[in-house]
C-alpha positions in Angstrom: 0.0 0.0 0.0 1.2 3.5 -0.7 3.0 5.3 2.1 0.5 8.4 3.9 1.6 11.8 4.1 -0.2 14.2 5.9 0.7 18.5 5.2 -0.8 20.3 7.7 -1.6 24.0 7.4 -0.6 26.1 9.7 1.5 29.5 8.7 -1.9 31.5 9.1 -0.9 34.9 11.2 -3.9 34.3 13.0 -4.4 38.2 13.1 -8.5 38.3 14.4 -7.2 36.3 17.7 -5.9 39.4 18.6 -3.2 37.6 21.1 0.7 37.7 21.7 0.3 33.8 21.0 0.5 32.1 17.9 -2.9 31.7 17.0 -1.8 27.3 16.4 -0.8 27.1 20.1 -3.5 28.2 21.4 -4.4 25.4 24.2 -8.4 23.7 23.3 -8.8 21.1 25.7 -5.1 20.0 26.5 -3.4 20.3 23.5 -2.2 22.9 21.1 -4.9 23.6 18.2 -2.5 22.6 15.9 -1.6 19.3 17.7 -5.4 18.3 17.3 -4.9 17.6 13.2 -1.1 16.3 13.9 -2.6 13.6 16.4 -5.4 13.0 14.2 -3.0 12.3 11.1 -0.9 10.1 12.7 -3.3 8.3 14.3 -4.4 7.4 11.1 -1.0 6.4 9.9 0.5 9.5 8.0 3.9 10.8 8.1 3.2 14.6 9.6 4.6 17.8 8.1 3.4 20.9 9.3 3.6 24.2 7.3 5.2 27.0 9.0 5.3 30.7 8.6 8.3 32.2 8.3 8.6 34.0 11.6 9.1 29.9 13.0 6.1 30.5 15.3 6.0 27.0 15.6 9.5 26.1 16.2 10.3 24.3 19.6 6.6 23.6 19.8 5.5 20.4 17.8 5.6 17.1 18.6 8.8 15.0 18.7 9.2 13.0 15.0 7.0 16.0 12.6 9.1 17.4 9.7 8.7 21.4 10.0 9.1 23.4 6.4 8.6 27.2 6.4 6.2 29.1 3.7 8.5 31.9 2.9 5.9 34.3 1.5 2.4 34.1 3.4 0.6 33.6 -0.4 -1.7 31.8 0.3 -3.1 27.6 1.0 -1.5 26.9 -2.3 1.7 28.2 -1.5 2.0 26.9 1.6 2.0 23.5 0.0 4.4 24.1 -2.5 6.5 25.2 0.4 6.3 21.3 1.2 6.6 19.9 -1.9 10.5 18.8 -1.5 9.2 16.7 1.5 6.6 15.2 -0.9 6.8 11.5 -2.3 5.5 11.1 -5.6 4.2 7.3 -4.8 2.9 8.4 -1.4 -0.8 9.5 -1.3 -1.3 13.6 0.5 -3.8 14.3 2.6 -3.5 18.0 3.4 -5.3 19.5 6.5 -5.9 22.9 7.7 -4.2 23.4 10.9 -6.5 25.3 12.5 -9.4 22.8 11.8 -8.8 20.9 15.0 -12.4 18.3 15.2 -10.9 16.2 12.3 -10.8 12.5 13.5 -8.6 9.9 12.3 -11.6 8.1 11.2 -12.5 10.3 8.8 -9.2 11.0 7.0 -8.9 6.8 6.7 -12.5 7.0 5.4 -11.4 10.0 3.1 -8.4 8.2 1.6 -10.6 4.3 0.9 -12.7 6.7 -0.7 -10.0 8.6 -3.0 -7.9 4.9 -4.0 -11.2 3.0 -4.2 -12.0 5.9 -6.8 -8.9 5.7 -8.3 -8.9 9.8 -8.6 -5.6 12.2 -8.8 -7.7 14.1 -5.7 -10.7 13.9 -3.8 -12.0 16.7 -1.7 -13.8 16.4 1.5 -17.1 18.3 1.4 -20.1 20.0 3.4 -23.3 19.9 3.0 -24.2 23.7 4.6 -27.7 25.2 5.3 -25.9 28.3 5.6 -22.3 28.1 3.4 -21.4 31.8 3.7 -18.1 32.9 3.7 -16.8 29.2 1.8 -15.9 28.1 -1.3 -19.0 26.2 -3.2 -18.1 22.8 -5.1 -18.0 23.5 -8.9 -19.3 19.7 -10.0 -19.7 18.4 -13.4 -22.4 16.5 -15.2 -20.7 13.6 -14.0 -20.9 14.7 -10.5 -17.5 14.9 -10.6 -15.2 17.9 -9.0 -14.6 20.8 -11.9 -13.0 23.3 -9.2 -13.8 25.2 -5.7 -14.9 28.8 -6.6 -13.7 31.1 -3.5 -16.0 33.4 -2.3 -14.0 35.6 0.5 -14.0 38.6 -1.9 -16.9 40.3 -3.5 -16.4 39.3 -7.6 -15.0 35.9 -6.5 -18.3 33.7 -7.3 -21.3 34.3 -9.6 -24.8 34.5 -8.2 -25.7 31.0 -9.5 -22.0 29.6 -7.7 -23.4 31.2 -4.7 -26.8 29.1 -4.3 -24.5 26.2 -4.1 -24.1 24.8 -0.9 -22.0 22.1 -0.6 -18.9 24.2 -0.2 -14.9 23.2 0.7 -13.9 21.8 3.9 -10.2 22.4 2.9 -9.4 18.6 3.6 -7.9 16.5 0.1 -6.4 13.4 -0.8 -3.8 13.7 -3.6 -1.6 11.1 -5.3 2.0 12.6 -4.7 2.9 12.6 -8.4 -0.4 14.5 -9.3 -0.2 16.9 -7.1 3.7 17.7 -7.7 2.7 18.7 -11.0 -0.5 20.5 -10.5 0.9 22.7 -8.2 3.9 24.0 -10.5 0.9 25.4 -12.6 -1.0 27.6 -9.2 -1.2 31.5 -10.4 -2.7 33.9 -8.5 -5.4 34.9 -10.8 -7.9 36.1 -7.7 -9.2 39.1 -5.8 -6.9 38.7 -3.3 -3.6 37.5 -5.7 -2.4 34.7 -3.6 -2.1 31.1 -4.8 -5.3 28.9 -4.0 -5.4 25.2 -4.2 -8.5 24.5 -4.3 -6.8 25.8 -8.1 -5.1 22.1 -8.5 -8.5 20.9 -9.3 -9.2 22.2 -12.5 -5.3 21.9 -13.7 -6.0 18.1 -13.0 -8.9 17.8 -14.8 -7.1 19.8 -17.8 -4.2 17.1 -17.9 -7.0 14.5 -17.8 -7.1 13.2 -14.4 -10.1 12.5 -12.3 -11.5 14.7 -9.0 -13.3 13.1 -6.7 -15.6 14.5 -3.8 -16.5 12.6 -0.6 -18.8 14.5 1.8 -18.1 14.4 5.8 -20.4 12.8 8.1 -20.1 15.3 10.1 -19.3 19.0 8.9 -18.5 19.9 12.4 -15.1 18.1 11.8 -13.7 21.0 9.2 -15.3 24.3 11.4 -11.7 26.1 11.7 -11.0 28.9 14.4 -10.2 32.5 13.0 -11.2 34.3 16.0 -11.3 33.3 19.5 -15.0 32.7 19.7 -15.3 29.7 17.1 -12.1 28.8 19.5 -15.1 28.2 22.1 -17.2 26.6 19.8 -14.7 24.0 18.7 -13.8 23.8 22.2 -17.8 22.8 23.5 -17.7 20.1 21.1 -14.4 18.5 21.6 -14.8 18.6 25.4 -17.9 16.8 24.7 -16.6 14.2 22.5 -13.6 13.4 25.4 -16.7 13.3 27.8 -19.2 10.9 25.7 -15.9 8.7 25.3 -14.9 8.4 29.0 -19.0 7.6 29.5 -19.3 4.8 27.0 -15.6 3.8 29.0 -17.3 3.0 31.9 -17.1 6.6 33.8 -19.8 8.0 35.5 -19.8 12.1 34.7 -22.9 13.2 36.5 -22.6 16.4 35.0 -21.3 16.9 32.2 -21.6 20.6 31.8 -20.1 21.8 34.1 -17.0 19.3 34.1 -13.7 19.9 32.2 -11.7 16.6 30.9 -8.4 17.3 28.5 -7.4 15.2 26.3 -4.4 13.5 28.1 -6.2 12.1 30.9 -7.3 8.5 31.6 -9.9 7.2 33.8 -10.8 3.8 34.9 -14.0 1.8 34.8 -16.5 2.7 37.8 -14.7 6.2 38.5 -17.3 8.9 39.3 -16.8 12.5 38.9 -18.6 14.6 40.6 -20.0 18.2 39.2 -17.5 21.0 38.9 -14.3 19.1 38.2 -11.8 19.9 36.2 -9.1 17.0 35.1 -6.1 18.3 33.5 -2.9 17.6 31.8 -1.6 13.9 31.9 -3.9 12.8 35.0 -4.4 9.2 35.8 -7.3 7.9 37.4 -7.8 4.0 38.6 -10.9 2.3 39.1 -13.5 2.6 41.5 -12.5 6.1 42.4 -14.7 9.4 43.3 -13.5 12.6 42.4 -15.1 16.2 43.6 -17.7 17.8 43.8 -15.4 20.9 43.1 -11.6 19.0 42.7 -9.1 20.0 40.5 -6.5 17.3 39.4 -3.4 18.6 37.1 -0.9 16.1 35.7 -2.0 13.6 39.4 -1.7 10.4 39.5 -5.0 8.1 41.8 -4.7 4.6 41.8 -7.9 2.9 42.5 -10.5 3.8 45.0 -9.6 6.8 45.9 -12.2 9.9 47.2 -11.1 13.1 46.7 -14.1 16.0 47.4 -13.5 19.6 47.3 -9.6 19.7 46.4 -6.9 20.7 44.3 -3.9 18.2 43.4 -0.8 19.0 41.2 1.3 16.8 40.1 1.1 14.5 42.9 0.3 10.5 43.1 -2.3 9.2 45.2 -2.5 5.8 46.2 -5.3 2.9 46.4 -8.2 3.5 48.8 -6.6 6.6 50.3 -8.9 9.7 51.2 -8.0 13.9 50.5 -9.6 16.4 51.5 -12.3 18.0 51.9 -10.6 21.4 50.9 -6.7 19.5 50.8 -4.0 21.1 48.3 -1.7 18.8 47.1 1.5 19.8 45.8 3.8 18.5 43.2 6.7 15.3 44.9 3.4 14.2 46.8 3.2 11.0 47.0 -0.2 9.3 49.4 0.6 5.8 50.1 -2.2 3.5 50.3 -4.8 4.1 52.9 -3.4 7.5 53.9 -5.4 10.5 54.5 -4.9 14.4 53.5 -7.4 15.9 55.6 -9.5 18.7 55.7 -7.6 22.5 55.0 -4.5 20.3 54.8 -1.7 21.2 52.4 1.4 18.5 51.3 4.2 19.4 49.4 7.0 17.2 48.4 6.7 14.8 51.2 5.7 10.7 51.2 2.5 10.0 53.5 3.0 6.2 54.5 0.4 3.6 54.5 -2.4 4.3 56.4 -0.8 7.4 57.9 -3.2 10.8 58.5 -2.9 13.9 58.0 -6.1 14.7 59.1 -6.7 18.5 59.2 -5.6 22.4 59.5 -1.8 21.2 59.0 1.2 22.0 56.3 3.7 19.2 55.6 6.4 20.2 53.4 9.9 18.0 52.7 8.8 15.3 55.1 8.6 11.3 54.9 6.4 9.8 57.1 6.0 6.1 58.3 3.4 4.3 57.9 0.3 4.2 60.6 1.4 7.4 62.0 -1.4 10.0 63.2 -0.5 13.6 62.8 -2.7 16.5 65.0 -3.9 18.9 63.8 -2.3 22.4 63.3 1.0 19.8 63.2 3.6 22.3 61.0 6.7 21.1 59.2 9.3 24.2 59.2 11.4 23.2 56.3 12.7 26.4 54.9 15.3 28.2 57.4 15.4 31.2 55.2 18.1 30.2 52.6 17.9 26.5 51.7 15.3 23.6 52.2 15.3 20.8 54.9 13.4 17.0 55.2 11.8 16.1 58.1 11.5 12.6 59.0 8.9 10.9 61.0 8.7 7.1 61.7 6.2 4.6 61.9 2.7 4.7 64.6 3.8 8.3 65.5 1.1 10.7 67.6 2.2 14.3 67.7 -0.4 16.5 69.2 -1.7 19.4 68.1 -0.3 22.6 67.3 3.5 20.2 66.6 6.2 22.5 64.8 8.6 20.5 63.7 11.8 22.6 62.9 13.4 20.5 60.0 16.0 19.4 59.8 14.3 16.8 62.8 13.6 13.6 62.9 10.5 11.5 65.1 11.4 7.9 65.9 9.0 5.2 65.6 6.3 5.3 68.4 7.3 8.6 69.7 5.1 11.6 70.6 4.6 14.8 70.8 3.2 17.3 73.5 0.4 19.9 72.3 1.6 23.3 71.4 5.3 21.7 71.3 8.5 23.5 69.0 10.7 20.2 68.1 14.0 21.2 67.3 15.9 18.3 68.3 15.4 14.2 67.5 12.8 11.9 69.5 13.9 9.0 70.3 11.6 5.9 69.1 8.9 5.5 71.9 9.5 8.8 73.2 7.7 11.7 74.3 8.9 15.2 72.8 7.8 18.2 75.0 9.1 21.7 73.8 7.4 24.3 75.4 7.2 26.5 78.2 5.7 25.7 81.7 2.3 27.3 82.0 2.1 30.2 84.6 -1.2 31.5 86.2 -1.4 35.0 87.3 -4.1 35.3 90.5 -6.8 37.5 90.0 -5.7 38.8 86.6 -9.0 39.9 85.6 -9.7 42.6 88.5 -6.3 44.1 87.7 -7.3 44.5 84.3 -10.7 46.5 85.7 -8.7 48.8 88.0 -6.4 49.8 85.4 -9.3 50.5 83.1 -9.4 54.0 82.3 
């Protein structure tokens, strides 16, 4: 079978986003807009070349094994093609996508190309069917129902008033053999209100040299809406968030709202997971089985092996363990790491530290640099002091430790296993295993406090 090569589009200025960032980074649901057609390509099994402008707004910024060419001149779809064509094989069959056209599935491009070699054509163009086609250019078709051209209809003078009552219009998505296209494109002029090189203009220079143009209409038209501004940015955004959602659902995730619940791309989920309303899952996060997330819990790039319950919380880059509980209203911060059956309590913050088995952190406390043992119980208000100002410290606790509450622990310090610690106590030195720690100063009542306080009352 002839190799697949995907050219993707994307040296557009992106001027009407009116932002500092290159309109083809512009994040949709995890990933760059541009990286939606990329993955979608490949996925499908084409070599990837993306098109970019020659400012290299894209340089640094694409995934690892896609060739990068520069359009010198921004002239236009056609020339940003021929700005490709020494990465073109002749025996390889094209499949050129607009970058910014980010619902494309792989499914479609594999049903785009059976379509173009069952037909046996030099190109086939993916089509729309549009109630409302304004602003595209309509399908020129012959008596044969085959493609005669694409007539452009951005400028006034462009189309006829009988090419504008067509409306099955150009998604901007083609097949091409390699060898066809080579030579069609050495022909493009820019014979057009706006003098920049078209290629929907291929399609007649094939049929002139006697070649065949196919058309093979979408499924679904939302798969070629593109983003010029940042409001169809929104629009493709509502539908591919809904797409990850319907997928995780018919995975075996309950999302019992989906509304109001944000799932990127990158994250997994297992069977029987529930998320709760008003959660947002971000980046590379990993969710087991069995697990409940939110209401109102934020995971980025976090890691929750199975059964885990996680209400009302916020989790960066940290890895939870099986059956272990966090929060309500626990921040978890990145080098966290929740062995299993371990609690991050209520108004509880971890940073950095290693929570063993079936150890608690159970609420109103800040535990930064530490490792803990497992079966250890930590009160609440219990403080690790890790930074002295200048560099950062560890503190270590052991296993089946009890500090009370209000513990600072003044790192570097370590608690043995089965030690303790007194209420309201500053550690500063070691505890011995099975030790009691008590830092602080001996209480002192003052007699009759309260009528020297009225005397002296003004």
């Amino acid at each position: 079978m002839p190799m697949l090569t995907a050219v993707i589009l994307a040296a557009g200025q992106g001027t009407r986003m009116r932002s500092g960032l290159p309109k083809m980074l512009h994040p949709l649901c995890g990933r760059p807009l541009v990286g939606w057609p990329i993955a979608a390509a490949r996925e499908a099994g084409a070599d990837a070349i993306v098109v970019d402008s020659a400012q290299k707004m894209l340089a640094g910024q694409l995934p690892e094994g896609v060739t990068s060419v520069v359009q010198p001149v921004a002239n236009g779809t056609g020339g940003a093609v021929q700005a490709a064509a020494e990465q073109i094989d002749a025996d390889a069959v094209v499949v050129v996508l607009p970058g910014d056209a980010p619902l494309i599935t792989a499914a479609s491009i594999r049903a785009l190309v059976e379509a173009h070699r069952t037909a046996g054509a030099a190109a086939t163009m993916a089509t729309m069917i549009l109630a409302d086609p304004t602003g595209y250019g309509r399908v020129v078709r012959d008596e044969d129902g085959d493609v005669e051209r694409v007539v452009e209809t951005k400028i006034a003078g462009d189309a006829t008033l009988e090419q504008l009552e067509i409306d099955e219009v150009n998604s901007s998505i083609f097949a091409f053999e390699g060898a066809a296209l080579l030579q069609a494109l050495e022909a493009l002029t820019p014979d057009n209100a706006q003098g920049e090189l078209y290629l929907p203009d291929v399609l007649p220079a094939l049929c002139d040299a006697g070649h065949t143009v196919k058309a093979h209409v979408l499924a679904d038209a939302d798969e070629a809406l593109g983003v010029n501004d940042r409001v169809q940015l929104a629009q493709v955004r509502a539908i591919a968030q809904r797409r990850i959602i319907d997928a995780h659902g018919r995975a075996g995730v309950t999302i019992v709202d989906p509304a109001s619940t944000l799932i990127e791309v990158g994250v997994t989920i297992g069977e029987d997971t529930t998320i709760e309303p008003s959660s947002f899952l971000r980046g590379t996060t990993r969710i087991g089985r069995g697990c409940t997330v939110g209401p109102l819990t934020t995971l980025i790039d976090a890691t929750l092996h199975d059964d885990v319950a996680i209400p009302h919380s916020y989790v960066v880059a940290a890895e939870i363990e099986s059956k272990a509980t966090v929060g309500p209203f626990a921040y978890l911060r990145p080098g966290t790491v929740l062995r299993e059956r371990a609690k991050a309590g209520t108004f509880v913050e971890i940073k950095n530290s290693d929570v063993g088995s079936g150890s608690k952190v159970p609420h109103l406390s800040y535990i930064g640099d530490a490792d803990i043992g497992a079966d250890t119980n930590l009160g609440a208000a219990t403080i690790t002091a890790n930074y002295d100002g200048v560099d950062k410290h560890r503190t270590t606790i052991g296993d089946r430790v009890r500090t009370g509450v209000d513990t600072t622990l003044i790192a570097p310090v370590a608690l043995g296993d089965d030690s303790y610690t007194a209420a309201n106590s500053a550690i500063t030195r070691d505890v011995p295993p099975a030790a009691l720690g008590v830092a602080r100063e001996r209480q002192t009542n003052i007699d009759a406090y309260a009528d020297r306080k009225r005397r002296d009352k003004p």
